[in-house]
N, CA, C and O atoms as a printed pandas DataFrame, in Angstrom:
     atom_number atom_name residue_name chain_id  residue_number  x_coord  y_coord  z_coord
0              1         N          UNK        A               1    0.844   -1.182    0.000
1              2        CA          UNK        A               1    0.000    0.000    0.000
2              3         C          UNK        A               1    0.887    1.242    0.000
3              4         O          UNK        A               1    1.738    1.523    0.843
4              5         N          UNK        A               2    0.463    2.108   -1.350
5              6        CA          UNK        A               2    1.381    3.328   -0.894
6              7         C          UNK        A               2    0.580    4.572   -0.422
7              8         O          UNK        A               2   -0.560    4.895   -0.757
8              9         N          UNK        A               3    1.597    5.320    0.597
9             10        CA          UNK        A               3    1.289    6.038    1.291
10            11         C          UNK        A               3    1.846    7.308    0.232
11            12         O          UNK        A               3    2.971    7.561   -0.198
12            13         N          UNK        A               4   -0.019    8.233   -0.047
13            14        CA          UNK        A               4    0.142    9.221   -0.348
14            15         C          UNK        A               4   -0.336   10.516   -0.016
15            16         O          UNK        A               4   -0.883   11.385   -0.694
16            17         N          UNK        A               5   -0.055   10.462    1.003
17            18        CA          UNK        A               5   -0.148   12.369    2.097
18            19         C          UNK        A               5    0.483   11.919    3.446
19            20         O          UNK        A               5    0.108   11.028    4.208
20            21         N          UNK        A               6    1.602   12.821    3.548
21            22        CA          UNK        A               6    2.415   12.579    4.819
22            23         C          UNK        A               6    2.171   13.776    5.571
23            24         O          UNK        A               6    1.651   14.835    5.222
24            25         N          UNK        A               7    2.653   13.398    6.689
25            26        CA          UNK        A               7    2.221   14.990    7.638
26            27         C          UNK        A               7    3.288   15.266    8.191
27            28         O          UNK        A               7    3.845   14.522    8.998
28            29         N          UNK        A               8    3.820   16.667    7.730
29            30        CA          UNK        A               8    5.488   17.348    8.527
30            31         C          UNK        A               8    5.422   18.144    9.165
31            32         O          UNK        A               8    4.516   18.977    9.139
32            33         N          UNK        A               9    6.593   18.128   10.120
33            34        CA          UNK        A               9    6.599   19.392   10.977
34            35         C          UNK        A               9    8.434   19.423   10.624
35            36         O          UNK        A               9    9.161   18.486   10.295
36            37         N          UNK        A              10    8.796   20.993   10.865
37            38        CA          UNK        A              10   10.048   21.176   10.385
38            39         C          UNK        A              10   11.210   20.851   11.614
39            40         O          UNK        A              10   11.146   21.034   12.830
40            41         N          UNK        A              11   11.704   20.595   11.220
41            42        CA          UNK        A              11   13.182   19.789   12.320
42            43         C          UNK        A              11   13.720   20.448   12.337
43            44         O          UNK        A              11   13.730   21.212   11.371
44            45         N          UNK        A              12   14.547   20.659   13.393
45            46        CA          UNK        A              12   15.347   22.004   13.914
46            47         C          UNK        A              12   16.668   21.680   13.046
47            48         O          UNK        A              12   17.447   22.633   13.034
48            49         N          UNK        A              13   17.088   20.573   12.329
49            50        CA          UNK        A              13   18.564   20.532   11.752
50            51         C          UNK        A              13   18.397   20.698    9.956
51            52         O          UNK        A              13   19.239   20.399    9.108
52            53         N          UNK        A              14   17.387   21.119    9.806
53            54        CA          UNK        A              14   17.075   21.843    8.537
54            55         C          UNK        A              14   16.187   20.731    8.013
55            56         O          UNK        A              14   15.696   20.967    6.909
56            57         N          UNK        A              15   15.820   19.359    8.669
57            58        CA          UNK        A              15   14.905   18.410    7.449
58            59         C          UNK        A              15   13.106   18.993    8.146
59            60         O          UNK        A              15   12.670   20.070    8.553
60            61         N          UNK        A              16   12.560   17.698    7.982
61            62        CA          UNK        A              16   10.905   17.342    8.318
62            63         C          UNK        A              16   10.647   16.270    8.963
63            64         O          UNK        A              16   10.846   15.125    8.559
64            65         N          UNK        A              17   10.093   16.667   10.218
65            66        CA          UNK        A              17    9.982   15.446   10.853
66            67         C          UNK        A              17    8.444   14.554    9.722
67            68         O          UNK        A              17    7.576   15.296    9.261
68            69         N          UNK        A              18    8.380   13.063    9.467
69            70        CA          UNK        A              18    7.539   12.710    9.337
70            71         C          UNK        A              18    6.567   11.943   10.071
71            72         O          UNK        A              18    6.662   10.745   10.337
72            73         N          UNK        A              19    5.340   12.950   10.471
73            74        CA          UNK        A              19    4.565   12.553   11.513
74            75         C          UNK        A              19    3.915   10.904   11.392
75            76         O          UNK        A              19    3.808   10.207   12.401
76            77         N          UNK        A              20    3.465   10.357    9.863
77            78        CA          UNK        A              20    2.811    9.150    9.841
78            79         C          UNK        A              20    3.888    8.100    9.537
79            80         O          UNK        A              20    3.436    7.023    9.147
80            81         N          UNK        A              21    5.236    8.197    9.638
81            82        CA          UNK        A              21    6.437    7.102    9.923
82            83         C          UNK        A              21    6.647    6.897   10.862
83            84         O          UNK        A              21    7.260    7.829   11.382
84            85         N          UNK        A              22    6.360    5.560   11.923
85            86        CA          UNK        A              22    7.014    5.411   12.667
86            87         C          UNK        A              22    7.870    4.247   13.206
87            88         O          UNK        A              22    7.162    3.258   13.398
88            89         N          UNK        A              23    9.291    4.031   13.540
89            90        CA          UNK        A              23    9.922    2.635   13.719
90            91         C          UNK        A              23    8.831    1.956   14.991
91            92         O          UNK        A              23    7.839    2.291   15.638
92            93         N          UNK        A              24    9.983    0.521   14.799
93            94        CA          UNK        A              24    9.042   -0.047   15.955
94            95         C          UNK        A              24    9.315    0.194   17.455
95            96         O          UNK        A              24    8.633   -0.099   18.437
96            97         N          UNK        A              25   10.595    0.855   17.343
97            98        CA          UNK        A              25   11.470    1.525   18.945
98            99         C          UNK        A              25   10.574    2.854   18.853
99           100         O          UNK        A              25   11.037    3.579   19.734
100          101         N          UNK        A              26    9.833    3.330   18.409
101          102        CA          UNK        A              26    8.776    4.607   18.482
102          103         C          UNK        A              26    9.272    5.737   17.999
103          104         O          UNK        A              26    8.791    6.867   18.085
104          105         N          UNK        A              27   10.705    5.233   17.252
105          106        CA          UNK        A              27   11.028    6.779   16.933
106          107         C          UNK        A              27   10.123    7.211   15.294
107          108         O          UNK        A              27    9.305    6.509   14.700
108          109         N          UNK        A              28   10.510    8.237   15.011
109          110        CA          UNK        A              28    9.556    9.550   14.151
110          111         C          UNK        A              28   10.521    9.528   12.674
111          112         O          UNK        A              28   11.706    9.863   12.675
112          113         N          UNK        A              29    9.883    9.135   11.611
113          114        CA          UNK        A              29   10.689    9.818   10.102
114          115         C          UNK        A              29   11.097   10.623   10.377
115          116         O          UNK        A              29   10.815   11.262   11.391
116          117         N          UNK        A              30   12.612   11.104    8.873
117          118        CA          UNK        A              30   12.658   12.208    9.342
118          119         C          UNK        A              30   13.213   12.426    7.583
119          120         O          UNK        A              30   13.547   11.429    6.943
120          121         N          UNK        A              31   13.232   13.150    7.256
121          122        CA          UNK        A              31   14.074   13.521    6.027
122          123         C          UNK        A              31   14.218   14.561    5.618
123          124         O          UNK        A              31   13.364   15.377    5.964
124          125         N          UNK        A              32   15.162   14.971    4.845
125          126        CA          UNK        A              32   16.106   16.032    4.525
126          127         C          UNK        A              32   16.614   16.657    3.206
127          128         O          UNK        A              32   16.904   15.752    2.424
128          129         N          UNK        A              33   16.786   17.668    2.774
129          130        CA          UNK        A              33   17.560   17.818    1.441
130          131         C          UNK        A              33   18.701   19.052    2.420
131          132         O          UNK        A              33   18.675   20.236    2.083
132          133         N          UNK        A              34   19.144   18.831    2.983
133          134        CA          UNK        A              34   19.816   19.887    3.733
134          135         C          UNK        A              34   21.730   19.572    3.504
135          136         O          UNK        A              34   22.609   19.862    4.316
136          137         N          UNK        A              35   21.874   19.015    2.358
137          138        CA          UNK        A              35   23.021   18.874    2.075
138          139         C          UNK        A              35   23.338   19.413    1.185
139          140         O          UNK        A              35   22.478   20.107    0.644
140          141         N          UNK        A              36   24.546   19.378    0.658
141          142        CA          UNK        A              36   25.542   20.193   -0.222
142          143         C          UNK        A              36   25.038   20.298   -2.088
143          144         O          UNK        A              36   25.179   21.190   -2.924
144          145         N          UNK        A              37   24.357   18.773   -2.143
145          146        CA          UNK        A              37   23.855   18.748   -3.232
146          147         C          UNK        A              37   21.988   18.958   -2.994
147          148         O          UNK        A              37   21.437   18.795   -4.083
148          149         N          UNK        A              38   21.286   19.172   -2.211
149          150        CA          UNK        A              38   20.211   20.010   -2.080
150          151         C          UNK        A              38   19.233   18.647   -2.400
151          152         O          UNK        A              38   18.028   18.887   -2.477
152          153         N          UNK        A              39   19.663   17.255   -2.589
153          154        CA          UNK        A              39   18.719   15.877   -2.700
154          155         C          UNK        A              39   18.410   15.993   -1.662
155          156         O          UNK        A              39   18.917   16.580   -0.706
156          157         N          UNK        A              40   16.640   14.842   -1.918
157          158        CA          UNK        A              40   16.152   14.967   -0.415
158          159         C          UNK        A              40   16.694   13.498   -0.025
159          160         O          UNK        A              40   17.076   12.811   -0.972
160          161         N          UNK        A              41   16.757   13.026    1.081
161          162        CA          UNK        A              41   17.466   12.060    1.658
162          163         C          UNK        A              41   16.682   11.219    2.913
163          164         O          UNK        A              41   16.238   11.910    3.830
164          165         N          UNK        A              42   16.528    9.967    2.967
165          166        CA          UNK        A              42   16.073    9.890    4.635
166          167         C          UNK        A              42   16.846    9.851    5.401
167          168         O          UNK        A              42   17.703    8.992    5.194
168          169         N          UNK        A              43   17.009   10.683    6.652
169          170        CA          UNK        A              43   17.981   11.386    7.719
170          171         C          UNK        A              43   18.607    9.743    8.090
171          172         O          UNK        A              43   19.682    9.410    7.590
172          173         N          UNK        A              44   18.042    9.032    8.757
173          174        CA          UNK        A              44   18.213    7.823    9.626
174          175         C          UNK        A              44   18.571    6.494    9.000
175          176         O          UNK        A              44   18.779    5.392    9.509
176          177         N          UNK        A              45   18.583    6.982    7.558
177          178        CA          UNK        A              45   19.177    5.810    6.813
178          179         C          UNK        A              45   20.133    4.773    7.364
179          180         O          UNK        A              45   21.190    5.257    7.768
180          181         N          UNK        A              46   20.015    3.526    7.470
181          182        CA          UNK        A              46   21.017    2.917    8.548
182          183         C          UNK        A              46   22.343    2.932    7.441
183          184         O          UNK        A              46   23.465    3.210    7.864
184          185         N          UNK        A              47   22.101    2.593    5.919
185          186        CA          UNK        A              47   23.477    2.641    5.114
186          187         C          UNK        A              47   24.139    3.572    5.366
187          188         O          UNK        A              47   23.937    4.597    6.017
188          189         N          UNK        A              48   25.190    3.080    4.671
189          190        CA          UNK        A              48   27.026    4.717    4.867
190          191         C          UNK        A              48   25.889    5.676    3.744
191          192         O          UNK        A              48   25.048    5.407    2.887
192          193         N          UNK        A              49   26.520    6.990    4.420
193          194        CA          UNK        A              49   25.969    7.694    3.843
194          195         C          UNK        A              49   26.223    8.148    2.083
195          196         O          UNK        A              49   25.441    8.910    1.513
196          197         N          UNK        A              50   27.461    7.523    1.375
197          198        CA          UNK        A              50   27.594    7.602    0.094
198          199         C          UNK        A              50   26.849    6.698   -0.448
199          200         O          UNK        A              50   27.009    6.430   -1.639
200          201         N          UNK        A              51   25.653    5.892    0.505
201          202        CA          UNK        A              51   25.140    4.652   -0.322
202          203         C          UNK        A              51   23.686    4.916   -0.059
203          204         O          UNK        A              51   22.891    3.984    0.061
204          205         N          UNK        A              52   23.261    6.412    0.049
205          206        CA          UNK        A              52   22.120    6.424    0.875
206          207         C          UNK        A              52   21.533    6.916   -0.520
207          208         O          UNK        A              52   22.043    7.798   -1.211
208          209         N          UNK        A              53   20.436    6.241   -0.806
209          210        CA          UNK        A              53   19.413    6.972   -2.016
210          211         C          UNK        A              53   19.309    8.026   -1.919
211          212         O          UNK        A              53   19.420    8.642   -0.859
212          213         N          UNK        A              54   19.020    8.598   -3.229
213          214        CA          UNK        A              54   18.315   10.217   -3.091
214          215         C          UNK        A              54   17.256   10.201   -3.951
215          216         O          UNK        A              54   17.186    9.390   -4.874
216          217         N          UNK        A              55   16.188   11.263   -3.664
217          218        CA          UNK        A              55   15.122   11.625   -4.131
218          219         C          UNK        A              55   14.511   13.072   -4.469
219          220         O          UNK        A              55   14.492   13.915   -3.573
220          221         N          UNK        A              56   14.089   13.327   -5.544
221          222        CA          UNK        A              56   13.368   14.391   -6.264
222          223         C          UNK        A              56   12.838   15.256   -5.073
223          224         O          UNK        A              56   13.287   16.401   -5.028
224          225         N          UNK        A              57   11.899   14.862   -4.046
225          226        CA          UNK        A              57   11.100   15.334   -3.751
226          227         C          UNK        A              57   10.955   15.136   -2.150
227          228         O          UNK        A              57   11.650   14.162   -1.864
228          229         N          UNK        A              58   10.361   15.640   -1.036
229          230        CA          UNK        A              58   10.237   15.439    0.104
230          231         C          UNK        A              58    9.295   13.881    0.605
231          232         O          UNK        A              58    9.343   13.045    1.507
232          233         N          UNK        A              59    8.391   14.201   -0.757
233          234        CA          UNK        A              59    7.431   12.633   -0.318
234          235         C          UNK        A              59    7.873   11.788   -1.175
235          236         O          UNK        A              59    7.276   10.711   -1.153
236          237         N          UNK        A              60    8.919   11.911   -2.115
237          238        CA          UNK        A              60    9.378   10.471   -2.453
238          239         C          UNK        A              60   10.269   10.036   -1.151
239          240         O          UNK        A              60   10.110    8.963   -0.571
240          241         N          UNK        A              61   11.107   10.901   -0.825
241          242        CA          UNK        A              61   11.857   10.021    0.546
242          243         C          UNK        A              61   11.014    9.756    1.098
243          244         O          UNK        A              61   10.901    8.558    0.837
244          245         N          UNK        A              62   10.136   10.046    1.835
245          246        CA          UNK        A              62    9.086   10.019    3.110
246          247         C          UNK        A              62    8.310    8.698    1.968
247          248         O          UNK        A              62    7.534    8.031    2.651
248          249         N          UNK        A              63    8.327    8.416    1.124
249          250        CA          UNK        A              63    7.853    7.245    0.598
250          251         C          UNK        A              63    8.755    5.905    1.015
251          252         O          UNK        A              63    8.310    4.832    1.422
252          253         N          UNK        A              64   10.230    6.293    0.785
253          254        CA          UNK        A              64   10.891    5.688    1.178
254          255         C          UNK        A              64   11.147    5.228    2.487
255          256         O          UNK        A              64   11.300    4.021    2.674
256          257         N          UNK        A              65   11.214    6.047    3.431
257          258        CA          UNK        A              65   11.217    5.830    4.679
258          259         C          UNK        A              65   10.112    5.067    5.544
259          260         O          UNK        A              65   10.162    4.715    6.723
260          261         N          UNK        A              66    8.982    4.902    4.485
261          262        CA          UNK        A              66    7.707    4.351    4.652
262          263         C          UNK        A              66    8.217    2.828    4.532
263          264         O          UNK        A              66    7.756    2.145    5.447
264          265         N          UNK        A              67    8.937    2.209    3.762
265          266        CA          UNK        A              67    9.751    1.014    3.455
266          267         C          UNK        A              67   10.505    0.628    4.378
267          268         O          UNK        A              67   10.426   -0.531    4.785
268          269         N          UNK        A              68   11.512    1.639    4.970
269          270        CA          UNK        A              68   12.402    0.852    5.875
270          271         C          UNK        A              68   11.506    1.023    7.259
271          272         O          UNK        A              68   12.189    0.449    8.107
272          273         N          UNK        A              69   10.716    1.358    7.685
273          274        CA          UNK        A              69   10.009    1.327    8.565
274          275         C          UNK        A              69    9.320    0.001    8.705
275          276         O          UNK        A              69    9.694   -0.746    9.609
276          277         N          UNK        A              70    8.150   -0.442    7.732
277          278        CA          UNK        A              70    7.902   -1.781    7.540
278          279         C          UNK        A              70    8.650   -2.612    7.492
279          280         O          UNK        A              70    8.172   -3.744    7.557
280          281         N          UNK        A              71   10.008   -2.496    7.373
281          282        CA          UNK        A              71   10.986   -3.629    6.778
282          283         C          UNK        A              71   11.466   -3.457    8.483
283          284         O          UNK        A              71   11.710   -4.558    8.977
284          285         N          UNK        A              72   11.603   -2.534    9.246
285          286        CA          UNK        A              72   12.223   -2.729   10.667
286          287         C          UNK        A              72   10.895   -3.603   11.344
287          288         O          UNK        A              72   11.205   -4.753   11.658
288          289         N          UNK        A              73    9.536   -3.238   11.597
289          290        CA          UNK        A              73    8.526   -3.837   11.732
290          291         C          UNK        A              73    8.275   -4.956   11.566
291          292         O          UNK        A              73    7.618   -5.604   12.381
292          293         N          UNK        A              74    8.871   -5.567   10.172
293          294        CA          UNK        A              74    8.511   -6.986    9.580
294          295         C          UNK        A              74    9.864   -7.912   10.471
295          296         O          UNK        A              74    9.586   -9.016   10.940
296          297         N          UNK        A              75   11.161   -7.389   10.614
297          298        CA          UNK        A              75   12.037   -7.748   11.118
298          299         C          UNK        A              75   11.938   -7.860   12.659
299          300         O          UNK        A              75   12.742   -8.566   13.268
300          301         N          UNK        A              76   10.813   -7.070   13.393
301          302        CA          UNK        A              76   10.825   -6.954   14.728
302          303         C          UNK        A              76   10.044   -8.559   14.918
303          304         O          UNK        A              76   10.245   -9.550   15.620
304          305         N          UNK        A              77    9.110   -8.177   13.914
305          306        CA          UNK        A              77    7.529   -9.263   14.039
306          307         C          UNK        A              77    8.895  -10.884   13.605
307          308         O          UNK        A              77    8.693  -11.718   14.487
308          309         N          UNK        A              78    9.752  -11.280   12.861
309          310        CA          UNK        A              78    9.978  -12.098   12.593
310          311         C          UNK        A              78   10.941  -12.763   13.574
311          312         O          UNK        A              78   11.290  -13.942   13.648
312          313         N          UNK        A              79   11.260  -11.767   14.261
313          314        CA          UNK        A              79   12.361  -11.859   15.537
314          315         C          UNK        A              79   11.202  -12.586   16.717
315          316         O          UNK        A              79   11.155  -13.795   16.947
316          317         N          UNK        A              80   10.586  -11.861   17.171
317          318        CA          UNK        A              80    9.341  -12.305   18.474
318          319         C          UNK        A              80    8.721  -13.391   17.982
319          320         O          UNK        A              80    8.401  -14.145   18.901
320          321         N          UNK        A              81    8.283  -13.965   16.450
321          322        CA          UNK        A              81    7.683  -14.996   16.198
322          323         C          UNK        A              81    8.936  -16.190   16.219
323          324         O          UNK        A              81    8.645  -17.281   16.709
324          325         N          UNK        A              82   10.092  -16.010   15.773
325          326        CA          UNK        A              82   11.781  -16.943   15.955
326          327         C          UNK        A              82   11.569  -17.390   17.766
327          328         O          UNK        A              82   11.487  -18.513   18.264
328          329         N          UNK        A              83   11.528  -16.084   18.405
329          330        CA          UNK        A              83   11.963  -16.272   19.717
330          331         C          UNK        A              83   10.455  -17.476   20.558
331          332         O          UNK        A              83   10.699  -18.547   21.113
332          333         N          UNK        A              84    9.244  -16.960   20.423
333          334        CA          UNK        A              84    8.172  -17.785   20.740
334          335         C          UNK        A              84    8.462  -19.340   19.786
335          336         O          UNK        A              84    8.385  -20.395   20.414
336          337         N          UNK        A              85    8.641  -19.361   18.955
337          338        CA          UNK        A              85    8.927  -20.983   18.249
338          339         C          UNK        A              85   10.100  -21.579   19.525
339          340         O          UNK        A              85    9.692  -22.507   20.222
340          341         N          UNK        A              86   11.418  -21.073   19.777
341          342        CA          UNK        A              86   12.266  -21.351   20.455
342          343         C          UNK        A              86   11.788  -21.646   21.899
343          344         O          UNK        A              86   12.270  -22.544   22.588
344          345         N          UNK        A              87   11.000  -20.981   22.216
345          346        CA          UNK        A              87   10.503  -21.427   23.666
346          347         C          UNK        A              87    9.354  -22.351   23.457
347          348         O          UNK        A              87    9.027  -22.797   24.557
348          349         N          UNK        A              88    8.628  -22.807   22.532
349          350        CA          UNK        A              88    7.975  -24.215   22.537
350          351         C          UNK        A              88    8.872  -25.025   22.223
351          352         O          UNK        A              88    8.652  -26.188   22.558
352          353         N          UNK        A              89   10.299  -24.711   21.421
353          354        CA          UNK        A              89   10.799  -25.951   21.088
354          355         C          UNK        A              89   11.874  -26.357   22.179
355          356         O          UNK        A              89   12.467  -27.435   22.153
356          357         N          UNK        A              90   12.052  -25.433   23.089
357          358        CA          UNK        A              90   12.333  -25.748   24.400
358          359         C          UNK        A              90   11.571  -26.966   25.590
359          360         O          UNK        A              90   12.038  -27.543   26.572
360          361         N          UNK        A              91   10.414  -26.987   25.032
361          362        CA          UNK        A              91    9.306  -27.851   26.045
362          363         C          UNK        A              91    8.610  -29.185   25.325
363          364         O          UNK        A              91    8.215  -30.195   25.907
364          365         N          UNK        A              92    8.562  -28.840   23.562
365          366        CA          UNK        A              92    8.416  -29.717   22.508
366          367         C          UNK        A              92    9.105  -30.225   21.186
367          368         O          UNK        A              92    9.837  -29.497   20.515
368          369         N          UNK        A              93    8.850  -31.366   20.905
369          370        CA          UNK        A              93    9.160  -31.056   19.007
370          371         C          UNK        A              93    8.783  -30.543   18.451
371          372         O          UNK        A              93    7.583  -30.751   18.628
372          373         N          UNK        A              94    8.910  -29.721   17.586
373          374        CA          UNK        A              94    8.415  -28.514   16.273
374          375         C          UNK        A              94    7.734  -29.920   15.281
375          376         O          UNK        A              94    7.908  -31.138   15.284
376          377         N          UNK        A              95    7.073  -29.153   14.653
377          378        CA          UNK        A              95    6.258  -30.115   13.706
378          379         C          UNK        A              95    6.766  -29.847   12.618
379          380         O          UNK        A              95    7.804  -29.338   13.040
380          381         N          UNK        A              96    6.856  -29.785   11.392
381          382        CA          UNK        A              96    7.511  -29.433    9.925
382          383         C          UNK        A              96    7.701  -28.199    9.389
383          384         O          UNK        A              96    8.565  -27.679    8.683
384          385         N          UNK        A              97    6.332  -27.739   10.071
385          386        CA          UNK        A              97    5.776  -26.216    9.474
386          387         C          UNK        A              97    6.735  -25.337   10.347
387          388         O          UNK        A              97    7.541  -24.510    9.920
388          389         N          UNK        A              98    6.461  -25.721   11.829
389          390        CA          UNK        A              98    6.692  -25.176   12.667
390          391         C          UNK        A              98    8.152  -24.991   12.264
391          392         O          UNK        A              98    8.365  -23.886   11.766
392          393         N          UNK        A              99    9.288  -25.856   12.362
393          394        CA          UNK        A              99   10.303  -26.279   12.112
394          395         C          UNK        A              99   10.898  -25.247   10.822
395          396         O          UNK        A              99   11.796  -24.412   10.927
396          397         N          UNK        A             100   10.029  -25.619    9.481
397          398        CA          UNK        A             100   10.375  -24.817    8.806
398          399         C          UNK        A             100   10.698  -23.205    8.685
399          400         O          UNK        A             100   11.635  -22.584    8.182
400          401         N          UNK        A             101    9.642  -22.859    9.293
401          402        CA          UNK        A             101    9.314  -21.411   10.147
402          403         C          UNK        A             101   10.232  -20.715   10.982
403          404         O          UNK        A             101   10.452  -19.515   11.148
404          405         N          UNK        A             102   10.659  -21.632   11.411
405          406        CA          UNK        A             102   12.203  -21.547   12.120
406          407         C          UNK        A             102   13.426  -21.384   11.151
407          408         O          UNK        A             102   14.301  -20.520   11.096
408          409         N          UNK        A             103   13.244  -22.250   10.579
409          410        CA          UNK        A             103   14.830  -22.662    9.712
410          411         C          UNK        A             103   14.864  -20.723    8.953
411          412         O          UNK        A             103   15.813  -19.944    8.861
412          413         N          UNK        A             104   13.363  -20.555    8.545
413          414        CA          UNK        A             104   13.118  -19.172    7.457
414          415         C          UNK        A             104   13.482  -17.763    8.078
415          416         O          UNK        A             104   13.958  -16.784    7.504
416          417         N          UNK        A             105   13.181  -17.900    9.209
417          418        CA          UNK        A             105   13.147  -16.759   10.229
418          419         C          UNK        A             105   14.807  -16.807   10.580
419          420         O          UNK        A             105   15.201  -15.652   10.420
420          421         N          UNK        A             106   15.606  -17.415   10.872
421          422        CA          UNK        A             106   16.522  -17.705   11.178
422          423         C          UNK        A             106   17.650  -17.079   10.063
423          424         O          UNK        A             106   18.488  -16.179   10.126
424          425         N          UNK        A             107   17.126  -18.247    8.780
425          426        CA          UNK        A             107   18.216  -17.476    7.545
426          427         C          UNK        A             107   17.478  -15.414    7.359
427          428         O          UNK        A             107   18.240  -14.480    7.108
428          429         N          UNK        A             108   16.344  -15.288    7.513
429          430        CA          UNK        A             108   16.200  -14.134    7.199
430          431         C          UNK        A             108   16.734  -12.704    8.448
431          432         O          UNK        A             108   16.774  -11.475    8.384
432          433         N          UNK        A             109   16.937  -13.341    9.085
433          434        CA          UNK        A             109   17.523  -12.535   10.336
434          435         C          UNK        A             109   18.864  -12.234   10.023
435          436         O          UNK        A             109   19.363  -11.119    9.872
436          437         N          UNK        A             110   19.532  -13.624    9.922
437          438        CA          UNK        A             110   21.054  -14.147    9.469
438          439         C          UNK        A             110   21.518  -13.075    8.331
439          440         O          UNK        A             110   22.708  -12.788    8.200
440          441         N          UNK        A             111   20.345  -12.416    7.395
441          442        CA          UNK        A             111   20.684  -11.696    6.265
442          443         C          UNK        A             111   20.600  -10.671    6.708
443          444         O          UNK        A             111   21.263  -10.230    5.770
444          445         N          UNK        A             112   20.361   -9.614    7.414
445          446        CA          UNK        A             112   20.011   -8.521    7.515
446          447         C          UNK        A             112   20.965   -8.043    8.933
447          448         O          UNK        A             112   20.761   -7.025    9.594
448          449         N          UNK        A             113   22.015   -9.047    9.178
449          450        CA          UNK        A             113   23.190   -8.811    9.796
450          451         C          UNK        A             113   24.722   -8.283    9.063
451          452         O          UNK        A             113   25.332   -8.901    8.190
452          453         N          UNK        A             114   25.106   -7.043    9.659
453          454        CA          UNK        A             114   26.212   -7.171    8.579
454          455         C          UNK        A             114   27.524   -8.137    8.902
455          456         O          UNK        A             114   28.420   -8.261    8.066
């Protein structure tokens, strides 16, 4: 689903805070064109910053930032569903699914480590 109307308030280090982004630690979007080349940028990008996308416009980043937000979210949700499998398989056998579910969560965690 894409998100099209974001709501800003201006950030004291020259970006926009984005009010309808939020991680799953509760922090707030934020993005920027407040650099040398005047692209807009998302502030909190976890990449090095020569590897950080740029964008046309304030709501294409804030589109973007809409992505790594879900993607921290989907990563939180896949972590707590890993950790609950581990504590039944502490007390039981995993069944196939179950098992599998594990093995998936596991390699997909495994990837998103540097």
């Amino acid at each position: 689903m894409k998100q099209t109307k974001f709501s800003y308030s201006k950030w004291r280090h020259g970006g926009y805070y984005v009010h309808n982004v939020r991680y799953p630690n509760g922090a707030i979007g934020c993005v920027s064109n407040n650099y040398e080349d005047r692209k807009w940028r998302v502030v909190c990008d976890p990449a090095p910053f020569d590897q950080h996308p740029t964008f046309s416009s304030r709501d294409d980043a804030a589109g973007a930032e809409v992505y790594l937000a879900r993607m921290a979210h989907s990563l939180n949700a896949l972590k707590l569903g890993l950790l609950l499998i581990e504590r039944i398989e502490q007390n039981d056998t995993l069944d196939e699914h179950e098992q599998a579910f594990a093995n998936a969560a596991r390699a997909a965690i495994a990837a998103t480590q540097p």
